[in-house]
C-alpha positions as a LaTeX table, in Angstrom:
\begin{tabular}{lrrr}
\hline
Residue & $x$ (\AA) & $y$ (\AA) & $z$ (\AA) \\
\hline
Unk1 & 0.00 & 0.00 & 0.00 \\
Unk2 & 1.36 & 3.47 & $-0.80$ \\
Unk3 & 2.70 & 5.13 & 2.53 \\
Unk4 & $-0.14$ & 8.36 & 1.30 \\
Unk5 & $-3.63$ & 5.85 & 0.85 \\
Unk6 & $-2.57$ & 4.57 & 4.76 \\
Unk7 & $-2.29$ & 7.87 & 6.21 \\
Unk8 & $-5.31$ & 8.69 & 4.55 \\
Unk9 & $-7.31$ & 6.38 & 5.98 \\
Unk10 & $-5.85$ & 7.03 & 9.44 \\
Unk11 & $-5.94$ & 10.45 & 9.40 \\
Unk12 & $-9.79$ & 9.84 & 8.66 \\
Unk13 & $-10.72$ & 9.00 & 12.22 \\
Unk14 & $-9.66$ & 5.78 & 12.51 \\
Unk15 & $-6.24$ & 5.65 & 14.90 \\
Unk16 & $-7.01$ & 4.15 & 18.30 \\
Unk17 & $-6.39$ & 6.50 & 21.16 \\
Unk18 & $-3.53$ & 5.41 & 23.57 \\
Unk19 & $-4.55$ & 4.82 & 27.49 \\
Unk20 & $-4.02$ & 3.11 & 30.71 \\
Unk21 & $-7.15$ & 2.38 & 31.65 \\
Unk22 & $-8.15$ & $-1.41$ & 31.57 \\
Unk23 & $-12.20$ & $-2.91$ & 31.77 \\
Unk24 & $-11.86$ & $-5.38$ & 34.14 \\
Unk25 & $-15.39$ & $-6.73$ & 32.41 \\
Unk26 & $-13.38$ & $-7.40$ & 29.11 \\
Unk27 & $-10.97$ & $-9.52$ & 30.61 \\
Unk28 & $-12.99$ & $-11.95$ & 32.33 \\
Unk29 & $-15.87$ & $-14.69$ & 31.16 \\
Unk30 & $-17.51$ & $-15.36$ & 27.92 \\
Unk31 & $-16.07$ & $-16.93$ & 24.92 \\
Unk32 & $-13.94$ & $-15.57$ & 21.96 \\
Unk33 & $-14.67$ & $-17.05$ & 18.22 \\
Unk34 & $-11.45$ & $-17.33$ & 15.83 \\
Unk35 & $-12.04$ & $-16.66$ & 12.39 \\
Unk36 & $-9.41$ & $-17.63$ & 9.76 \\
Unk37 & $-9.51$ & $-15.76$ & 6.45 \\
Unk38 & $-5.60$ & $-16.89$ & 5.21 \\
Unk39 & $-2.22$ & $-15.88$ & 5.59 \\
Unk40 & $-2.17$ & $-14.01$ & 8.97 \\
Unk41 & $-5.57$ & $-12.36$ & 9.18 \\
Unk42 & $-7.99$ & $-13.43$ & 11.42 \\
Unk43 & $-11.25$ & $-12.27$ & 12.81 \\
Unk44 & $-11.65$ & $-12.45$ & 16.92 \\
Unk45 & $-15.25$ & $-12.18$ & 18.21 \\
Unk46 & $-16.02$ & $-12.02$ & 22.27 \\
Unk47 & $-16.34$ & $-9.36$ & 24.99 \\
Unk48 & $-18.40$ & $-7.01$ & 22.71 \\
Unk49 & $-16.41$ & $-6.20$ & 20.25 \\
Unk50 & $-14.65$ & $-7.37$ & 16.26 \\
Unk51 & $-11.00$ & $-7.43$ & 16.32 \\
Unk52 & $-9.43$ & $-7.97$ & 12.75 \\
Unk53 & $-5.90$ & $-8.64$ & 12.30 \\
Unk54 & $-3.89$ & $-8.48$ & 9.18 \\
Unk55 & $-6.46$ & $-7.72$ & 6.25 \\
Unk56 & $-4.77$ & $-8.48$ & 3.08 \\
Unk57 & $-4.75$ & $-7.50$ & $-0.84$ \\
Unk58 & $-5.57$ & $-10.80$ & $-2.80$ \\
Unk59 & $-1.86$ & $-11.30$ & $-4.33$ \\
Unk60 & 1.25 & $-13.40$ & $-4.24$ \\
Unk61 & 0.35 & $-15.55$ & $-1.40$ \\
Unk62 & $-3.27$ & $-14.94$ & $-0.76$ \\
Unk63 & $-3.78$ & $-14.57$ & $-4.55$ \\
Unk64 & $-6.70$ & $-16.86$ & $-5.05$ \\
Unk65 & $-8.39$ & $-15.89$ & $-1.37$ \\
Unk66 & $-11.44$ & $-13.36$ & $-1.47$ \\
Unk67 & $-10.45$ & $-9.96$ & 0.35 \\
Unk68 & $-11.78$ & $-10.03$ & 4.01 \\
Unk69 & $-13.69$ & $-7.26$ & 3.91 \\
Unk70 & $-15.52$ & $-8.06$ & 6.63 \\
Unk71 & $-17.44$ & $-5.86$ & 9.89 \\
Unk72 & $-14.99$ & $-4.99$ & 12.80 \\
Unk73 & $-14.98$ & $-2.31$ & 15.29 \\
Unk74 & $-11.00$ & $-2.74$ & 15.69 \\
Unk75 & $-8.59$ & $-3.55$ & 13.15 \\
Unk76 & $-4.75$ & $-4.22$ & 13.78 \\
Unk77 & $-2.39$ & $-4.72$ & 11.70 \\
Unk78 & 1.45 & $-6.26$ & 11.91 \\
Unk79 & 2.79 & $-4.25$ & 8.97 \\
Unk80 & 2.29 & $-2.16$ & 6.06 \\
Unk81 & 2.89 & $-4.72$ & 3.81 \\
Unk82 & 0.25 & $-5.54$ & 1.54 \\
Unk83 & $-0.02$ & $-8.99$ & 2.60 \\
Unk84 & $-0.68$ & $-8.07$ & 6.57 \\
Unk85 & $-1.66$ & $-4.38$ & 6.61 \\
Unk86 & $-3.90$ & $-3.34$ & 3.72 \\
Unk87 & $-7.27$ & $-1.71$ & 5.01 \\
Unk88 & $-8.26$ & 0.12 & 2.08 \\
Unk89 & $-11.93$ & $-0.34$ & 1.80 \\
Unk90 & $-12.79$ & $-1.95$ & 4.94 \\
Unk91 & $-15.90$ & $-1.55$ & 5.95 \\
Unk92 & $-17.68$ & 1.00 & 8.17 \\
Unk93 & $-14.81$ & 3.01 & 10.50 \\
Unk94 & $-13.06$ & 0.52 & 12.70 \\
Unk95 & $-10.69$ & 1.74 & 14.81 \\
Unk96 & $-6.70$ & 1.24 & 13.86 \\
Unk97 & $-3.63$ & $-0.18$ & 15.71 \\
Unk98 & $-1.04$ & $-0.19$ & 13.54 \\
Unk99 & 2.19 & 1.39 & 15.91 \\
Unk100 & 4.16 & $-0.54$ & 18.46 \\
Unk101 & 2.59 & 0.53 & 22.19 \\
Unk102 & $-0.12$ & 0.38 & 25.01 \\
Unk103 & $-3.19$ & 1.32 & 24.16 \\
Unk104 & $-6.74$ & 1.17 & 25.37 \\
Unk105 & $-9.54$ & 0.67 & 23.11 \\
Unk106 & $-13.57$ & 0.18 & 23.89 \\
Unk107 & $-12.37$ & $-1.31$ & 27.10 \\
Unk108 & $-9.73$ & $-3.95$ & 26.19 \\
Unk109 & $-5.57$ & $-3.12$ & 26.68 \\
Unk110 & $-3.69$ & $-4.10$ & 23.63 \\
Unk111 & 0.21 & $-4.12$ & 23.77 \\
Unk112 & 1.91 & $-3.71$ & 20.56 \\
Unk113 & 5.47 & $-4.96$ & 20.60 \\
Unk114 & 8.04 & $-4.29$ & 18.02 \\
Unk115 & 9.99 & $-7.74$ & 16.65 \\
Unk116 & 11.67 & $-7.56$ & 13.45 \\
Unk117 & 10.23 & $-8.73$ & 9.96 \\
Unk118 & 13.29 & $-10.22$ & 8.69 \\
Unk119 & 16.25 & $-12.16$ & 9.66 \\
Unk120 & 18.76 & $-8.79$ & 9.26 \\
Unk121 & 17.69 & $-6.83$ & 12.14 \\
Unk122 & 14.78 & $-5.58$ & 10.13 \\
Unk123 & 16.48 & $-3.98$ & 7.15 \\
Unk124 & 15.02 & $-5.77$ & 4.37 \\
Unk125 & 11.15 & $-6.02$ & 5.59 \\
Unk126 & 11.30 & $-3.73$ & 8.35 \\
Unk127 & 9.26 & $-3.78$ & 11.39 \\
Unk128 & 6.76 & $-6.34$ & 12.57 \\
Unk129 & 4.23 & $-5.58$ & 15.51 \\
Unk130 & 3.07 & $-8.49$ & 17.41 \\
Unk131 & $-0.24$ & $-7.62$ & 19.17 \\
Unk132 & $-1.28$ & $-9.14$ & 23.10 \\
Unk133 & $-4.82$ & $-8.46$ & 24.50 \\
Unk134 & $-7.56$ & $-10.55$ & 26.53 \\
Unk135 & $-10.79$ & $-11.01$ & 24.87 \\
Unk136 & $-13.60$ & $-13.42$ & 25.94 \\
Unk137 & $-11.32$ & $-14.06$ & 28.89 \\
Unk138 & $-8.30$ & $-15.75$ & 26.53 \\
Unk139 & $-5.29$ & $-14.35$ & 26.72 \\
Unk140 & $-3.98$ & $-13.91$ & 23.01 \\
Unk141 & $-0.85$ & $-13.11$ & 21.53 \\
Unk142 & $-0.91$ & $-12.50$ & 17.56 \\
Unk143 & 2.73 & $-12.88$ & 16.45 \\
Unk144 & 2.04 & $-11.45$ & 12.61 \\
Unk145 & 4.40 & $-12.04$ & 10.23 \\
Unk146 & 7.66 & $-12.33$ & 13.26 \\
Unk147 & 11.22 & $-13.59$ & 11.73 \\
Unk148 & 13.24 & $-12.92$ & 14.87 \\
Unk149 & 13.79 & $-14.96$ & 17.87 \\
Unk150 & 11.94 & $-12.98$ & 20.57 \\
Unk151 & 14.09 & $-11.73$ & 23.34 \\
Unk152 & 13.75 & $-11.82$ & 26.85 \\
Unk153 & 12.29 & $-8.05$ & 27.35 \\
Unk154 & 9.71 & $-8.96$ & 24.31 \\
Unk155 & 8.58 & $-12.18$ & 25.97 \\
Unk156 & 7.93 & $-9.97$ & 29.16 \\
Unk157 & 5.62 & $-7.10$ & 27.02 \\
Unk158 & 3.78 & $-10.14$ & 25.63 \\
Unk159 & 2.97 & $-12.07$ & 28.50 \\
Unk160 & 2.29 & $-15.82$ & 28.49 \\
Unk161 & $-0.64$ & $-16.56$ & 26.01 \\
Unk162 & $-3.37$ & $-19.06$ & 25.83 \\
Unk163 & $-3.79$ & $-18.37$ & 22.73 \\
Unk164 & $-1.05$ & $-18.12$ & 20.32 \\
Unk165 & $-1.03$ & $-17.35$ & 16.42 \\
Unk166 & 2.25 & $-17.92$ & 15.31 \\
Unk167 & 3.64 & $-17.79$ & 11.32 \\
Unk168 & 5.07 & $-21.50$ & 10.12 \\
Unk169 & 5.70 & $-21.41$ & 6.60 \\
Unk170 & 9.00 & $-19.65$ & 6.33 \\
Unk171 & 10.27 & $-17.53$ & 3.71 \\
Unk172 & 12.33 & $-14.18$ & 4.36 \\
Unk173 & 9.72 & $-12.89$ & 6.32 \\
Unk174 & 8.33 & $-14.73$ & 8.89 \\
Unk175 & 8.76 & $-17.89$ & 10.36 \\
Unk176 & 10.22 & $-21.51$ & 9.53 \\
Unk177 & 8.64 & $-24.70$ & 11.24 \\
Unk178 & 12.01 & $-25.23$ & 13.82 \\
Unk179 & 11.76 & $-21.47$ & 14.79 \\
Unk180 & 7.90 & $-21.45$ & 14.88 \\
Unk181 & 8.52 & $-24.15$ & 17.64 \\
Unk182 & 11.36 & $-22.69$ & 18.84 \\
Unk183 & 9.25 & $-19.70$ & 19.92 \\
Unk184 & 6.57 & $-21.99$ & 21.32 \\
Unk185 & 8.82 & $-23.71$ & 23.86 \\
Unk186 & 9.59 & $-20.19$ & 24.84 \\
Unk187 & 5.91 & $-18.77$ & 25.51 \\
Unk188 & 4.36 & $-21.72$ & 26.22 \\
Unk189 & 0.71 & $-21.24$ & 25.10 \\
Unk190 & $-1.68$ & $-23.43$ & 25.65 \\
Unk191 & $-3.33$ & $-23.23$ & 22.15 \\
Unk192 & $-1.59$ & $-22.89$ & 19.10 \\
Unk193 & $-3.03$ & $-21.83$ & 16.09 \\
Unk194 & $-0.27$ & $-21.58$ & 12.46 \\
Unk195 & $-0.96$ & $-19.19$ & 9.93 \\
Unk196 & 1.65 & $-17.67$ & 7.42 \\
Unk197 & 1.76 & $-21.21$ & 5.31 \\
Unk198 & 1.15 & $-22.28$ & 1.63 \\
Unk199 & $-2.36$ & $-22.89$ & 1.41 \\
Unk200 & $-4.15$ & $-23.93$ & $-2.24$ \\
Unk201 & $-4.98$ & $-19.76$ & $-2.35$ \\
Unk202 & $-1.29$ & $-18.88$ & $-3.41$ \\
Unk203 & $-0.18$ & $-18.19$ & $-6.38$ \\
Unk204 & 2.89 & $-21.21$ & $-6.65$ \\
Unk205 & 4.69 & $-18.50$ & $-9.15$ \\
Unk206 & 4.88 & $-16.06$ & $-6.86$ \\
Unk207 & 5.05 & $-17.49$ & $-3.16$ \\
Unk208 & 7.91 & $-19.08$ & $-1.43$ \\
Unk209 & 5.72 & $-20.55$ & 2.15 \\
Unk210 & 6.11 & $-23.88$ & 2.70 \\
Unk211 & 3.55 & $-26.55$ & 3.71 \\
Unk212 & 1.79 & $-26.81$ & 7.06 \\
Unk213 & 2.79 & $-30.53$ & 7.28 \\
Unk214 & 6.52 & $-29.44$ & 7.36 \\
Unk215 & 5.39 & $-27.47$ & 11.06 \\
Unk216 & 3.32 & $-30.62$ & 11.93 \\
Unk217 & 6.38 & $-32.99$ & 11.22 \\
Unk218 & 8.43 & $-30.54$ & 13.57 \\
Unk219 & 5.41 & $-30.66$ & 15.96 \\
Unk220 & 5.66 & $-34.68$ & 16.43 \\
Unk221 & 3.60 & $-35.79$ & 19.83 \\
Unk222 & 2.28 & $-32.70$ & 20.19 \\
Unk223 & $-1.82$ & $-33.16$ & 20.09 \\
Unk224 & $-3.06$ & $-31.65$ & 17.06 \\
Unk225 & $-6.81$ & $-31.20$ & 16.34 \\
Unk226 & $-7.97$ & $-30.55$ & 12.54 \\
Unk227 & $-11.36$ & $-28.48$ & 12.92 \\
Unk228 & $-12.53$ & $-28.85$ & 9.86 \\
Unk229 & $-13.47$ & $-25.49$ & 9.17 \\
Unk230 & $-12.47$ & $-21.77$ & 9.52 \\
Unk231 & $-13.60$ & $-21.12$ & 12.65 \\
Unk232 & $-13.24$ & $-21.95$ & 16.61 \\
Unk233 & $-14.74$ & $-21.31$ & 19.84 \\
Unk234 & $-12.88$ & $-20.91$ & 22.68 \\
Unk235 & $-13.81$ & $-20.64$ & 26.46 \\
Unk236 & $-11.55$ & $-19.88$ & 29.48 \\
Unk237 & $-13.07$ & $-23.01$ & 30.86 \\
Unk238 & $-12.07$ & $-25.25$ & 28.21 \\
Unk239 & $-8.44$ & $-23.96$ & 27.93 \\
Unk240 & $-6.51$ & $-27.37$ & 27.59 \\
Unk241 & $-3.91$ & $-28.19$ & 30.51 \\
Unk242 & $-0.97$ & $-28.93$ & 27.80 \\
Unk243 & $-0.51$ & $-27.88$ & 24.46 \\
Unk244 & $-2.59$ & $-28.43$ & 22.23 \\
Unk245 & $-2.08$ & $-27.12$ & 18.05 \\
Unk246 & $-5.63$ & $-26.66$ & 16.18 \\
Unk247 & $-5.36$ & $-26.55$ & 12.48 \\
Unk248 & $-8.15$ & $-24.21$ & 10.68 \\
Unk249 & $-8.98$ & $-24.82$ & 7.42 \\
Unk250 & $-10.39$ & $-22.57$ & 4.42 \\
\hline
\end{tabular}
């Protein structure tokens, strides 16, 4: 996306403000929903409110996957890539999180933390913002499109997750299956959920992911659960007491 079309739509209302304030009623009870729409963007329903992460532009990658232009009151975004930070015709006037930092919006605390996008201290790809926050009272820690191993003072920002969404398929940019689960033996969720893999909606031409059976051979005797679908409900209540990896499906 051109750096003046993402101002644009920022300067247009839609930047979150930053606080301190946190609604104990957010982070407590009820459910959350996971949505999978490819690549790294998902849709997170629970405690009142639509929290999209990392809308795409149908190319490369996500060629063949329909744009999810879907309802949301918050939308954040790991980049300003086109794969994980396009929000160019989104609708309505969600609010944006797009900078590293704390911030408090419609009564949930998000923490932004800056990781690099690339393997070369962020000079090639730049920055990456992986976003924390408790919704539906699950803890959840959307790692984007990470390269880096996360150091000690990141892993303190972003809290230990129940849920995490971590990037698998490799490439320059994010991820490969040994440092995906290198990461998880650091955080130590108790839900895992890949993204960032080659799924039948790439263009082969023109993406360089790997497979998600390549993180599931890595994974060995670690339960894995195929859902059959896009979509998950989760409960604080139901939180499994050892790692468990579900596998969404378009």
């Amino acid at each position: 996306m051109r750096r003046r079309q993402f101002f644009h739509y920022v300067q247009g209302g839609a930047i979150a403000s930053l606080g301190v304030a946190w609604s104990a009623q957010a982070q407590s009870g009820g459910s959350l929903g996971v949505q999978w729409f490819g690549h790294t963007c998902f849709l997170f329903t629970g405690s009142g409110q639509r929290i999209l992460s990392n809308p795409f532009q149908p190319r490369g990658c996500t060629k063949n996957l329909p744009a999810p232009k879907v309802a949301s009151n918050i939308v954040m975004i790991s980049s300003r890539l086109l794969d994980e930070g396009f929000v160019e015709g989104l609708p309505g006037r969600p609010k944006l999180l797009f900078e590293p930092g704390s911030y408090n919006v419609n009564g949930i605390k998000f923490q932004g933390v800056r990781t690099n996008h690339d393997r070369v201290g962020g000079y090639r790809f730049g920055t990456n913002v992986a976003w924390a926050w408790t919704q539906g009272g699950i803890k959840i820690l959307q790692l984007g499109g990470i390269a880096a191993p996360i150091t000690l003072e990141q892993r303190i920002l972003m809290g230990k997750p129940d849920l995490l969404i971590i990037p698998v398929g490799g490439s320059e940019k994010a991820y490969t299956p040994e440092e995906a689960k290198a990461a998880i033996n650091f955080l130590e969720p108790r839900i895992v959920i890949p993204s960032h893999y080659l799924t039948k909606g790439a263009d082969p031409k023109a993406c360089d992911l790997k497979p998600l059976e390549a993180f599931l051979e890595i994974m060995a005797g670690t339960t894995i659960r195929r859902v059959g679908g896009s979509s998950i409900s989760l409960s604080p209540s139901s939180l499994p007491a050892s790692l468990v990896i579900n596998v969404l499906s378009l």
